[in-house]
N, C-alpha and C positions, 0 to 999 in steps of 0.2 A: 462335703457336708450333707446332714439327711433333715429331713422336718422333722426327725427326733431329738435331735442336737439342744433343744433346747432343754431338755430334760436333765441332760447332763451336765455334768460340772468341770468339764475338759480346762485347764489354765484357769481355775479360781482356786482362791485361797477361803478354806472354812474356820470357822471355829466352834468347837463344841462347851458350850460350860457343860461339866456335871458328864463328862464325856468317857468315864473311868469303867461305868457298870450301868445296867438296863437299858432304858431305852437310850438314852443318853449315849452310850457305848455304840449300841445299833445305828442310832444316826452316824456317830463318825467313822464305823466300817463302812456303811453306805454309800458315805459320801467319800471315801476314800474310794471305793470300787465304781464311781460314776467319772472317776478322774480328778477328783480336787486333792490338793495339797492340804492335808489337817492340822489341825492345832487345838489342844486338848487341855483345859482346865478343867483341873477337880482337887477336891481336898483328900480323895484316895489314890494311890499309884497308878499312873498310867502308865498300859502294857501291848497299846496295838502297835507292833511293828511298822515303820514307818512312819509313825503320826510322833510332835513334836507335844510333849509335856509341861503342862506348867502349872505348878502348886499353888492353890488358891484359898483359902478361906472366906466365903461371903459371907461371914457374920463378922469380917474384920476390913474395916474400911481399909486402910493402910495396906493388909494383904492385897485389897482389890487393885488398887493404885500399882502396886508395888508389879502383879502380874498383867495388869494392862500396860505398863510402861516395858513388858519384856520382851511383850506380842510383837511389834516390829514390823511395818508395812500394813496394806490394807485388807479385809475380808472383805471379800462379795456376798457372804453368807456369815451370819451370827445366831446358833441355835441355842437357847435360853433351857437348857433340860435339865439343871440341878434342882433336888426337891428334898425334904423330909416330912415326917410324920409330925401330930401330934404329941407334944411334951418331951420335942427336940428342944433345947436353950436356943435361943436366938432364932428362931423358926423363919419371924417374920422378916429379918434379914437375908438366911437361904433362900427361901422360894420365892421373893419378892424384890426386895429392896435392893440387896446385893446387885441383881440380875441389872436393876436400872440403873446403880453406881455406875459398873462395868459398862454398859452402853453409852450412858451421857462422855464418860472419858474416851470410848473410841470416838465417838460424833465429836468431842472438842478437839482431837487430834484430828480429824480428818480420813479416818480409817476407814469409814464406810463410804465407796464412793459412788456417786450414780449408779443408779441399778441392781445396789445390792438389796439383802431384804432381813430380815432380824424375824426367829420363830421359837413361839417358845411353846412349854406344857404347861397347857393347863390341867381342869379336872374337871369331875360332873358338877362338885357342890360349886362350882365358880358359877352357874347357868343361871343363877338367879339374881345374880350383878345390877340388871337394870334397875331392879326395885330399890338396892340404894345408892343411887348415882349421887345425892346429893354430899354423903356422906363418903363416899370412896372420892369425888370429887375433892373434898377439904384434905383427904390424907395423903393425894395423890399433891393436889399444891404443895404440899411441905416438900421444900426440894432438899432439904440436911438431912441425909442419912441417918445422923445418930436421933433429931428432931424427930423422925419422921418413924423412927424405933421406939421410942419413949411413947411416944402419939398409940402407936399402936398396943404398945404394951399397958400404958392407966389405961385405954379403955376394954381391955381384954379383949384385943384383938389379933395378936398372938398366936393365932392359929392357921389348921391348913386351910379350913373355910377360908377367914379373910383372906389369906394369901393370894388363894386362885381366884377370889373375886377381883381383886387387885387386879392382879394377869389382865383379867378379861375386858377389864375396865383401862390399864393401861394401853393393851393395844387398841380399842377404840377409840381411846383420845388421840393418842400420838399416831395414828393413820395417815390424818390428813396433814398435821406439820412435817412431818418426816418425807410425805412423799413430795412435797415442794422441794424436798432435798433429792427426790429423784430414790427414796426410799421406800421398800414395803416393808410391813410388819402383821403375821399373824397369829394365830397357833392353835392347835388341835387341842381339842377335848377328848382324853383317850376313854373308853370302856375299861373295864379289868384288864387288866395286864399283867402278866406271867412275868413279873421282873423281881429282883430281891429285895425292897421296900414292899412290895405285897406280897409276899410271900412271908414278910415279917409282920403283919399285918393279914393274913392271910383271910379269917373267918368273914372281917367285913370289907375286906376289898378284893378277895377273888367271890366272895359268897354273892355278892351285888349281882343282881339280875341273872343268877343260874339257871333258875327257872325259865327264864327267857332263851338263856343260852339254849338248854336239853331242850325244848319246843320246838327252834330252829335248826338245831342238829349246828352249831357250831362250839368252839370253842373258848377259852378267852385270849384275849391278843397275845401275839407271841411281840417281843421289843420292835422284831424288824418291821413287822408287819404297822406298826405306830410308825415307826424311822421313815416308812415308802411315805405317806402323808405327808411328813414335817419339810421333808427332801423335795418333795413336788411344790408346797406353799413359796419354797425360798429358792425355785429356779426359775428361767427365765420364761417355761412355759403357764407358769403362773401368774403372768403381767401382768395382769389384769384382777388378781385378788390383791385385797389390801383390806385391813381392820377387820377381818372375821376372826370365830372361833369355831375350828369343825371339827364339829360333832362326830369321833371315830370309836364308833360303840354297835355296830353291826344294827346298827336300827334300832336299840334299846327304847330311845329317849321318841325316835320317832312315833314306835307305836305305843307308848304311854300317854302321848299327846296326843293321839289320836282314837286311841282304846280299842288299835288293832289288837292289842294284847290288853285285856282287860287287868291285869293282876301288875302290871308296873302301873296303872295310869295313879295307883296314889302315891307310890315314890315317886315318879316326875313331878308332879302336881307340887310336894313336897319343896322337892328341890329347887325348882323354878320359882318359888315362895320363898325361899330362906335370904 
């Protein structure tokens, strides 16, 4: 053994939601290449060699149930990376809801045991969650799925905003009950990212802070380079994190809040506001 070992994922078992294409894909080659054993749900075909598939629909409870009951033993790791766009049907079930179905049922079966850790994606518009805790408070109480769909949809909240407020807002609640379970949960807030959801989406979610980019001479994320993040949060060298959201945006957010870069500091301001 080396003081790297913790890093890696030698004799764990993962599972990737949303684990078929972008960054979601990256994490489970990843974590396939750091030594774990994968296990891959998505509602498109899964095609990495080695890794165990299993068809899921999170905007269908029953699907949910149906593919957590297939899983089989326990994960040390749970990566939350399924997502879609605005004026996908059932939105708020994909990037949100679903994610929490599928976790409560492995935590009822006993799937997650000491020490493992649950990471999901979020996004930038999630960063301004705190301003309403009271109210992602009340939508988060609803523990019925389909309740807690309906909730979301009268109040037009149905969207990717809400969603990844959600996120953000769930894993800071569930930080500290979870880890009395000997549980971490957290997740990364990506930058632009070079994946096929923004690429379909391309003008406002790769165009997002370019300027910023061409200043610093970078690029925008490539999947894996999100994947190294997600994979460091939910191993064992990460003990010691629990209920964050990091911020992995090449310092976007940092110097808007700061007005190292003058010319974001009113999208953050923004964002951080919504």
């Amino acid at each position: 053994m080396t003081l790297f070992d913790a890093f890696r994922y030698d004799g764990k078992r993962v599972l990737v939601v949303g684990g078929a294409t972008g960054m979601g894909a990256a994490v489970a080659e990843l974590a396939q290449s750091a030594g774990a054993e994968v296990v891959v749900m998505d509602f498109a075909e899964v095609t990495l060699p080695g890794a165990r598939g299993i068809h899921v629909n999170l905007a269908d409870a029953a699907s949910i149930d149906s593919a957590a009951d297939a899983c089989g033993g326990v994960f040390h790791a749970v990566f939350s990376c399924a997502g879609v766009a605005d004026g996908t049907p059932g939105i708020e079930r994909i990037n949100f809801l679903g994610h929490r179905r599928l976790i409560e049922r492995l935590l009822a079966a006993d799937a997650l045991p000491r020490g493992s850790a649950i990471g999901f994606i979020s996004s930038a518009v999630g960063l301004g969650w705190e301003n309403r805790i009271p109210e992602l408070d009340e939508y988060l109480d609803i523990a019925d799925f389909d309740t807690a769909a309906r909730w979301a949809v009268s109040r037009e909240k149905a969207t990717y905003l809400w969603s990844k407020q959600a996120v953000c807002a769930y894993v800071a609640r569930e930080a500290m009950p979870l880890l009395k379970r000997g549980i971490r949960i957290n997740a990364i807030c990506p930058g632009p990212t070079n994946t096929p959801l923004a690429q379909a989406n391309a003008q406002s979610w790769l165009g997002f802070g370019a300027d910023y980019r061409a200043e610093v001479g970078v690029e925008a994320a490539t999947p894996r380079e999100q994947a190294n993040a997600l994979l460091f949060l939910c191993s064992d060298a990460a003990v010691a994190v629990n209920g964050i959201t990091l911020i992995t945006d090449s310092g976007y957010f940092a110097a808007g809040i700061t007005e190292t870069f003058p010319s974001a500091a009113p999208t953050v301001t923004f964002l951080r506001s919504l």
